[in-house]
C-alpha positions as CSV (number, residue, x, y, z in Angstrom):
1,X,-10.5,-41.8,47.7
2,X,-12.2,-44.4,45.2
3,X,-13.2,-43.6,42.1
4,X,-16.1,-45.3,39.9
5,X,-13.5,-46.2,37.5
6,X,-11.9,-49.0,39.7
7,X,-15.4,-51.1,39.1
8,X,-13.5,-51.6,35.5
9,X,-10.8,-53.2,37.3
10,X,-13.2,-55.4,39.7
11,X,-14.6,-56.3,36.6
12,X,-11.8,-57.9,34.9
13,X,-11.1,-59.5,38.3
14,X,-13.9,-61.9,38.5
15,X,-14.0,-62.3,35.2
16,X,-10.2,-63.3,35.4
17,X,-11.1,-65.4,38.1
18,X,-14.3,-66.9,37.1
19,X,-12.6,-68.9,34.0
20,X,-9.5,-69.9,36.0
21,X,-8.9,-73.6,36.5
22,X,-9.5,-73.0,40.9
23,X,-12.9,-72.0,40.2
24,X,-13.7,-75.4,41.1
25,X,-17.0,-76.9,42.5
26,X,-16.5,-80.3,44.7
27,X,-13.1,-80.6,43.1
28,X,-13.7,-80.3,39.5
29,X,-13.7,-76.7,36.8
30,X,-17.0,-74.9,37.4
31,X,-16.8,-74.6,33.8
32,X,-17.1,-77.8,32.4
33,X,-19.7,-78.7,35.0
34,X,-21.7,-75.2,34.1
35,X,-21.1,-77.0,30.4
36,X,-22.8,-80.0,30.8
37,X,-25.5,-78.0,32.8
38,X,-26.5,-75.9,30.0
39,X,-26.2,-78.9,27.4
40,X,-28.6,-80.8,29.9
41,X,-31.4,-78.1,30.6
42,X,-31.0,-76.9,27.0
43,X,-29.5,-73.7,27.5
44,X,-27.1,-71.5,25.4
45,X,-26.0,-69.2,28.4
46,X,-26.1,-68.8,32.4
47,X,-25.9,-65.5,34.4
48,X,-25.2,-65.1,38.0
49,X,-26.7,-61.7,39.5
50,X,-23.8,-60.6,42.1
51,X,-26.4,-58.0,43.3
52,X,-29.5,-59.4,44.0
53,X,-28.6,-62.0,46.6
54,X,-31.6,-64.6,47.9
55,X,-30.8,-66.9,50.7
56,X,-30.1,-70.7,49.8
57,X,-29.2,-73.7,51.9
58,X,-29.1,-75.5,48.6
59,X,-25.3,-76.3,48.1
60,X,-25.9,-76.9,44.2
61,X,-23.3,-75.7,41.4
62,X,-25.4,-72.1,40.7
63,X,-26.2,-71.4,44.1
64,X,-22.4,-72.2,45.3
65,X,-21.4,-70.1,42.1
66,X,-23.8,-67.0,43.1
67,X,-22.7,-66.9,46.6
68,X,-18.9,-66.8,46.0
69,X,-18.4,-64.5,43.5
70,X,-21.0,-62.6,45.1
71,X,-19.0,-62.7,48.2
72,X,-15.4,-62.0,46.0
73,X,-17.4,-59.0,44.5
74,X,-18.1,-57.8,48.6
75,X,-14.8,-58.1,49.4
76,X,-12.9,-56.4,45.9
77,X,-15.2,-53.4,46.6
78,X,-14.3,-53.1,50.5
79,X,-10.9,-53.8,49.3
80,X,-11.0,-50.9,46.9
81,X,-12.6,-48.5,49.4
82,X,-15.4,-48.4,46.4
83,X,-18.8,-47.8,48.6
84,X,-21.1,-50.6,47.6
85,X,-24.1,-48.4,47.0
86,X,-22.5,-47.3,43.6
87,X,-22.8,-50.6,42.1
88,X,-26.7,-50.6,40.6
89,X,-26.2,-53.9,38.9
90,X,-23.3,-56.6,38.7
91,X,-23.8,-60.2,36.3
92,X,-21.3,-62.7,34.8
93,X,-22.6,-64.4,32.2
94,X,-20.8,-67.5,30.4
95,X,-22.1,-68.3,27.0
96,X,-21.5,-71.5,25.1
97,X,-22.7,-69.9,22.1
98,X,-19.9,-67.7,21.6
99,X,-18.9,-65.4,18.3
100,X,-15.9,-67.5,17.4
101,X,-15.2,-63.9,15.1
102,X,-12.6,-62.3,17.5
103,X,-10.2,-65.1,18.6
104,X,-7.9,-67.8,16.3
105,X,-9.5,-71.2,17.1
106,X,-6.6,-72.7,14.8
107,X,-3.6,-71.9,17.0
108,X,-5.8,-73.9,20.3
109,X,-3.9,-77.0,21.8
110,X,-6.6,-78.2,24.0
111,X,-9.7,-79.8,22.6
112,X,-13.2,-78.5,23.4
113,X,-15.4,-75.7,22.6
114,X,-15.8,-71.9,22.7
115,X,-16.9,-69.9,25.3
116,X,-17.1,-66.4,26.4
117,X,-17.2,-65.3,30.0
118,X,-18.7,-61.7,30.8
119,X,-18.8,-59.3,33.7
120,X,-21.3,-56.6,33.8
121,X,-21.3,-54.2,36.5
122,X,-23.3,-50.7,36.2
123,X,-22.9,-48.3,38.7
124,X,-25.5,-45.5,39.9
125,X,-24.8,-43.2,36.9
126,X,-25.6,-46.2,34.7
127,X,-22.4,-46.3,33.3
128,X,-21.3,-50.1,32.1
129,X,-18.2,-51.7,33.2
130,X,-17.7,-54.8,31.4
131,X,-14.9,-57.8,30.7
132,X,-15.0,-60.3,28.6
133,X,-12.8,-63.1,28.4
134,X,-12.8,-66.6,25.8
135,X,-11.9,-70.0,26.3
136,X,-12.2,-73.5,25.3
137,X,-14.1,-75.9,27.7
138,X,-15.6,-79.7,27.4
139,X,-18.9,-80.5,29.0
140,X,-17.4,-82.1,32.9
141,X,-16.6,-85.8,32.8
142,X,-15.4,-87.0,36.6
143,X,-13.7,-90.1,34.3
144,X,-11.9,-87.8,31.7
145,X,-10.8,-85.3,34.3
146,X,-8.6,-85.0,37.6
147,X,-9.9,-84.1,41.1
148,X,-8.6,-81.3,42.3
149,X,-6.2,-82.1,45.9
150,X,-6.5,-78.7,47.2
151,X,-7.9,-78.4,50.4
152,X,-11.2,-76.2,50.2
């Protein structure tokens, strides 16, 4: 029998997955992409909501974003026998404006700048489930970065 619990371990699953290097759009890190996004439309964060879905036939970055992870979130609670009526609420949320505060910038070998990836799910007691996971991106550049060769 599930248990509300597990939504802590969903939670840290998307997260996990959400700032891995095969979250890709058309071949190339959503991250860096989502990066030059925000920098373009003047914007210190972006939030997906996993739980209010509306239909798109747009195939743009946020809608392609939206619709997997909201489809990942689906499947991790069918997976984990976790009835999806008990999740009220579930958002990630990637800020470029990051608190610096809680992780050494000095020891980085990659070049870029902070950012901190969030999940939120709440559950129909109200009670908060959250991950949060830091990294260092660049805005996306197809001529500094390689295409991704997997097969989508």
């Amino acid at each position: 029998m599930a248990r509300r619990r597990e939504l802590q371990g969903i939670a840290n699953a998307l997260t996990g997955s959400f700032v891995s290097r095969n979250n890709d759009f058309k071949g190339y890190w959503s991250i860096g992409q989502l990066k030059s996004l925000a920098i373009n439309n003047g914007l210190t964060s972006i939030t997906f909501s996993l739980s209010t879905l509306k239909i798109s036939t747009v195939c743009d970055l946020l809608s392609f974003i939206t619709h997997y992870y909201a489809g990942m979130l689906e499947s991790l609670l069918i997976k984990q026998q976790v009835p999806e009526l008990w999740v009220k609420e579930a958002n990630i949320t990637i800020d470029f404006n990051a608190d610096a505060e809680h992780i050494q910038l000095h020891e980085r070998s990659t070049s870029g700048e902070l950012f901190q990836c969030s999940c939120q799910i709440i559950d129909d007691n109200f009670r908060n489930y959250s991950s949060v996971i830091y990294g260092i991106c660049t805005p996306h550049s197809a001529t500094k970065e390689l295409k991704s060769t997997r097969k989508s």
